[in-house]
C-alpha positions in Angstrom: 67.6 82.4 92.7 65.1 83.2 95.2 66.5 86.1 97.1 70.1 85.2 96.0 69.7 89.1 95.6 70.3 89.2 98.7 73.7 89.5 97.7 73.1 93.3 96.2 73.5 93.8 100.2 77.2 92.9 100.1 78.3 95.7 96.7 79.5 98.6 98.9 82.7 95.8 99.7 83.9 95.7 96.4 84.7 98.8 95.0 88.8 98.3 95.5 88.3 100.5 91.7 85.7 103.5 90.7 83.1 100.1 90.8 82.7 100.1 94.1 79.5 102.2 93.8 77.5 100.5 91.7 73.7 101.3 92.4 71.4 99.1 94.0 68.2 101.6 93.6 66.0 101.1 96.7 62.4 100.8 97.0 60.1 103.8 95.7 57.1 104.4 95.9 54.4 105.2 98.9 54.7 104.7 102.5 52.4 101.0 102.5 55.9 99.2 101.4 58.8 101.7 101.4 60.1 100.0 105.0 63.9 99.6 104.3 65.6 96.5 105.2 67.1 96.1 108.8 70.7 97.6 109.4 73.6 94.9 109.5 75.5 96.8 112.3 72.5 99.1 113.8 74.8 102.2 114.8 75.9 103.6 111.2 72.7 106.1 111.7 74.5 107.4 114.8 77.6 107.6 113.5 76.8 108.9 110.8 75.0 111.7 112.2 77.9 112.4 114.5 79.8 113.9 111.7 77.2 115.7 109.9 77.9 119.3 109.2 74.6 121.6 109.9 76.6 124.4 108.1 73.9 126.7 108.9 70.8 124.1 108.2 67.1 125.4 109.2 64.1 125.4 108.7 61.8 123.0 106.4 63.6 121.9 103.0 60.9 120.4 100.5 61.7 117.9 97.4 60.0 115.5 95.6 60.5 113.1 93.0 62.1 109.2 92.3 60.3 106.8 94.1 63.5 104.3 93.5 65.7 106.4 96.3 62.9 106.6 98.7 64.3 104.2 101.1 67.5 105.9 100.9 66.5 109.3 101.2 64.7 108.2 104.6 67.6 107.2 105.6 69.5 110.0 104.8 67.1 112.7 106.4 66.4 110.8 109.8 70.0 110.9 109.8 70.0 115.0 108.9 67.7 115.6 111.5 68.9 113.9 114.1 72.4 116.1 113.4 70.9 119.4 112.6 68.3 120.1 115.8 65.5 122.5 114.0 65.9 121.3 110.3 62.8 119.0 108.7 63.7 117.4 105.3 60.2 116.7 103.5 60.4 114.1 100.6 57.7 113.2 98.7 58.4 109.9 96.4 55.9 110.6 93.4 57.7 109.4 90.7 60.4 111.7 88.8 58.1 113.0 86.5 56.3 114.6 89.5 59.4 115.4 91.1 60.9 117.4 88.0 57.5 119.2 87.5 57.8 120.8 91.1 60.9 121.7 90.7 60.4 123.4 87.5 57.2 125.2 88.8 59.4 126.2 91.8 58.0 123.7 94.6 60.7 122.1 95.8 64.3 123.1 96.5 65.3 119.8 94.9 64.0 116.7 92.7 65.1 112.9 92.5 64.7 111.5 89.2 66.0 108.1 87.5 66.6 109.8 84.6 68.7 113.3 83.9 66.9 115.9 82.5 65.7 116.7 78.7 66.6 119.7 76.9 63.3 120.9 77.4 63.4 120.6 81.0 66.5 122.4 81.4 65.2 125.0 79.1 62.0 125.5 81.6 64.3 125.1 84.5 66.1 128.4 83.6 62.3 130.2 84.8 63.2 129.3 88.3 66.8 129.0 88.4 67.3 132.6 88.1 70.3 133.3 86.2 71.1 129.4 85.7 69.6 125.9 85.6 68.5 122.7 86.9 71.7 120.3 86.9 71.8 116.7 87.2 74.1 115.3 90.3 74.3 111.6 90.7 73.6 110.6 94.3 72.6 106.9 94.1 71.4 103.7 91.9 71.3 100.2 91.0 69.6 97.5 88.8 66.3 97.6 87.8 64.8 94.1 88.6 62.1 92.0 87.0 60.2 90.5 89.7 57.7 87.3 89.2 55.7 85.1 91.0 55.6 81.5 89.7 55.2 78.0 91.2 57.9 76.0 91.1 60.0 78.5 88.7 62.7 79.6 90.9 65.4 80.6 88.3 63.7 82.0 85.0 65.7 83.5 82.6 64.7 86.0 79.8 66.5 87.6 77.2 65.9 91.1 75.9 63.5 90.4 73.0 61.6 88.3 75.1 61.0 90.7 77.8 59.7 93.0 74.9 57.5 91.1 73.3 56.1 90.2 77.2 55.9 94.1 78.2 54.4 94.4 74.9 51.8 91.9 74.8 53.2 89.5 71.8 54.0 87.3 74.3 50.9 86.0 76.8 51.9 82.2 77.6 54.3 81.5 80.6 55.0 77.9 78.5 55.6 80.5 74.9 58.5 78.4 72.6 60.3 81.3 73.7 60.5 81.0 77.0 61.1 77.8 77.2 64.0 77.8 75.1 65.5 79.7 77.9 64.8 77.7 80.2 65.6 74.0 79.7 63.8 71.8 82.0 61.3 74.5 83.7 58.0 73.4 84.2 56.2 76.3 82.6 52.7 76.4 82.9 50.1 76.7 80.2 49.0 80.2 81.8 48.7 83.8 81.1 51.0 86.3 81.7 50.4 88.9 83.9 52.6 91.6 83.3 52.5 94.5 85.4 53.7 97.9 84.6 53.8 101.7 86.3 50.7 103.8 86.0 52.9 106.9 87.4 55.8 108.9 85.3 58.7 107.0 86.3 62.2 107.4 85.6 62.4 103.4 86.6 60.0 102.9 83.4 62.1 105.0 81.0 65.7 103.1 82.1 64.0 100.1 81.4 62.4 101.7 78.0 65.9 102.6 77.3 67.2 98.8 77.6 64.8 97.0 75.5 65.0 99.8 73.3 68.9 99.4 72.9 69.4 95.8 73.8 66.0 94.7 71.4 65.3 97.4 69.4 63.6 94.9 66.4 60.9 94.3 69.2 60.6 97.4 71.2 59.6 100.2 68.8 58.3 102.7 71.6 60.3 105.9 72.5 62.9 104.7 75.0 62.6 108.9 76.5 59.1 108.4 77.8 58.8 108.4 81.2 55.4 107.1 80.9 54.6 103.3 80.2 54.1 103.2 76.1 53.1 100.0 75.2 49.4 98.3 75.0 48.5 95.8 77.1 49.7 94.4 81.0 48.2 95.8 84.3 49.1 99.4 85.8 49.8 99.9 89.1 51.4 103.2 91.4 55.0 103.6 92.1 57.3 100.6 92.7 55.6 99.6 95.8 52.2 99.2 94.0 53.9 96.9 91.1 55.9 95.4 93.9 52.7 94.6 95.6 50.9 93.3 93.1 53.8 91.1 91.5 54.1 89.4 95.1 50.3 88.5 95.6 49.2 87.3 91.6 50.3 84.2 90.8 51.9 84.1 87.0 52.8 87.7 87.0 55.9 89.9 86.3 56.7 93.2 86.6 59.9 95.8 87.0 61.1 97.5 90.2 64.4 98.5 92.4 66.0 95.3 93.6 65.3 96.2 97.8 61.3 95.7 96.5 62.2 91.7 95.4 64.6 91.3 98.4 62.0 93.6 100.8 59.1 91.3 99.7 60.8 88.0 99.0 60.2 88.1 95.3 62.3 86.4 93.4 63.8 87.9 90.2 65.1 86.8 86.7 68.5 86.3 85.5 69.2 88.4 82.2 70.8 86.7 78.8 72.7 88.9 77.7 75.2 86.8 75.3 77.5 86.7 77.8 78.9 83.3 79.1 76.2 83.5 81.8 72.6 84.6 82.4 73.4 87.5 85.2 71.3 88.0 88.5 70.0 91.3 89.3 72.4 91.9 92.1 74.3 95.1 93.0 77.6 93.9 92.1 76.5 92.7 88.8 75.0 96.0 88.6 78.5 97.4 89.7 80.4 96.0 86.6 77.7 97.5 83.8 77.5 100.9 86.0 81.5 101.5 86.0 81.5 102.2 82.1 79.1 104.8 82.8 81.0 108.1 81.2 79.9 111.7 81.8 77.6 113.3 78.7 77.2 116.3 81.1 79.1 119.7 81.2 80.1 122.2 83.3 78.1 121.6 86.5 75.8 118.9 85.2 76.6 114.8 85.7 74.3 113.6 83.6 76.2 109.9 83.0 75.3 107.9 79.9 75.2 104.0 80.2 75.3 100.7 78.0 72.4 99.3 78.7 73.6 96.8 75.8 76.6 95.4 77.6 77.5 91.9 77.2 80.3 92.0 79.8 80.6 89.0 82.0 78.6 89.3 84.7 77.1 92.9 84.4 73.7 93.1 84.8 72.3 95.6 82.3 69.2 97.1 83.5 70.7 99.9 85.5 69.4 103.2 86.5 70.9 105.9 88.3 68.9 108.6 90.5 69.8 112.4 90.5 69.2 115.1 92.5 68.0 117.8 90.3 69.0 121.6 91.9 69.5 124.8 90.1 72.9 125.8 89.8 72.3 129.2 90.3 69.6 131.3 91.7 68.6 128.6 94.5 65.6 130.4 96.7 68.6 132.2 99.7 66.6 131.2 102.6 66.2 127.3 101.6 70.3 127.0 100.3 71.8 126.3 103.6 69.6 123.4 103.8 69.9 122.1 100.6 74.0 122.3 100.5 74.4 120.8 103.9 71.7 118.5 103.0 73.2 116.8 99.9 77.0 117.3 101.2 75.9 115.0 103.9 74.1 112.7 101.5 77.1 112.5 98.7 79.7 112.1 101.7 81.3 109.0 102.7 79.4 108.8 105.5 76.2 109.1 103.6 77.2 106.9 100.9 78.3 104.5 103.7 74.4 103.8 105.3 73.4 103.3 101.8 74.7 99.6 102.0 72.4 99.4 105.1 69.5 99.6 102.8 70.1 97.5 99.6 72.0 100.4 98.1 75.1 100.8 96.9 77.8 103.6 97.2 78.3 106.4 94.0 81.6 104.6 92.0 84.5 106.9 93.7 85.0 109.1 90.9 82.1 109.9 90.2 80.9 110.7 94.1 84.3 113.1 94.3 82.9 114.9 91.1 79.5 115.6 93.0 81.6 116.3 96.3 82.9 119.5 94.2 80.3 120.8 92.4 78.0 120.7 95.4 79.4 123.7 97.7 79.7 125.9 94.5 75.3 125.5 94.3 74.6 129.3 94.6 
């Protein structure tokens, strides 16, 4: 299955229902790595940019946040700016943690984040909101993939106690009864594991906390809310790209990270048994069929979407994660909400949601993009 993710590329095409959007979350993380993958047809920047609406766009708009949108959120600003003469969209991909702390101390006009926010954060929003609070739209997303790097392994598969008790340091030995079981007729070394984990508060670590969590939960005891890696044991390194990076150059590791890292850096990834018929590939269409039951826990103005990260569907790959702009309902700073409405009308359009195939990504399912489509040009 070495880069048979490739085929995450092809999800924006099947969407004939709400699936159609299913999230392929791009690569995070800092600039050494964050290169998106070439454009199929090289002029949707253009076009896409012909039909932006500036709607009274200027000036600098600062966010921060999800490292797993960074590839699309370049493309969506060199897009912007190429529309809207005068505007600069700054995005810094720190992690969601980092994101939703600048928000909430008033930094940024908006935050990306792979997770929505906790009561507590909403609560602490309110400071800065003025007279509302921080709401979760959904913008993009996709499967979270475990990447590996293993001689002569090209199709591992792992189930979800296995994966816990690897993350978790029960299991250290590539040729462990366990795996093996899983794979019939591997040649597994007698070698350690390396697993590799995020040193950085990552929404990316908290959807994947939240899998093991529901899909193993007699081997993963750690909170599935943290945002910060909880077990003992494995390797940290910074954002995606840095677990990326250090996946594709140690020989017996594994680690976690958007599926445009693996396809970006040629890593292959593992197929999930899930109990279905099938161990399923972390592909975007896989994701598609897991991400379509996703049902709205938000009100009002808030998306916040809950998922099954427990699915056995055929062919649904469960380790999903979907990343939200974070913006305050109310009491946005007057001289930055211009921007940020044209901004993110562009982004949650069909136009933006189109370049997002480009990249790895996926389109928003079709319902659940015409929800955001509304609530955006009511932001106040």
């Amino acid at each position: 299955m070495k880069l048979s993710r490739k085929n995450g590329l092809r999800a924006s095409a099947i969407g004939a229902l709400v699936v159609s959007g299913a999230l392929v979350l791009s690569a995070c993380g800092s600039d050494d790595n964050s290169a998106a993958p070439d454009k199929k047809d090289g002029g949707s920047a253009s076009a896409a940019a012909s039909d932006i609406a500036c709607e009274g766009a200027k000036g600098q708009l600062l966010a921060a946040g999800s490292s797993a949108q960074k590839n699309a959120m370049d493309l969506w600003v060199k897009n912007f700016q190429a529309a809207c003469s005068g505007v600069e969209i700054n995005y810094q991909a720190i992690g969601s943690g980092g994101g939703i702390t600048k928000f909430n101390q008033g930094q940024v006009a908006f935050a990306g984040s792979d997770s929505a926010l906790k009561e507590e954060e909403v609560a602490e929003s309110q400071k800065i909101c003025k007279g509302g609070k921080g709401v979760n739209l959904p913008m993009v997303g996709g499967p979270v993939a475990i990447g590996y790097k293993l001689e002569g392994v090209d199709n591992l598969v792992l189930d979800a106690p296995t994966l816990a008790k690897i993350f978790d340091n029960k299991i250290t030995k590539w040729n462990d009864p366990a795996i093996t079981k899983l794979n019939p007729g591997a040649k597994l070394p007698d070698s350690t594991i390396q697993a590799f984990h995020r040193s950085d508060e990552s929404g990316t670590t908290q959807n994947l906390g939240k899998y093991l969590s529901e899909a193993a939960p007699a081997d993963w005891k750690h909170d599935p809310k943290s945002k910060s890696w909880p077990a003992q044991g494995g390797q940290a390194a910074n954002g995606s790209s840095g677990v990326a990076t250090a996946v594709k150059d140690a020989e017996g590791s594994i680690g976690y990270f958007e599926l445009s890292y693996a396809t970006a850096n040629k890593i292959s990834t593992v197929s999930i048994n899930t109990g279905a018929a099938a161990p399923v590939a972390a592909t975007s269409e896989n994701a598609s069929k897991a991400i379509a039951a996703a049902k709205v826990k938000g009100t009002g103005s808030d998306l916040a979407l809950s998922l099954d990260y427990a699915t056995k569907a055929e062919g649904a790959y469960p380790i999903v994660l979907v990343t939200y702009e974070i913006a305050c309902d109310k009491g946005n700073k007057a001289e930055t909400l211009p921007t940020l409405k044209a901004f993110l009308n562009y982004t949650v359009s069909e136009e933006g949601q189109k370049v997002l195939a480009d990249a790895g990504y996926a389109p928003l399912p079709a319902e659940i993009a015409a929800k955001v489509r509304t609530i955006v040009p009511t932001l106040s």
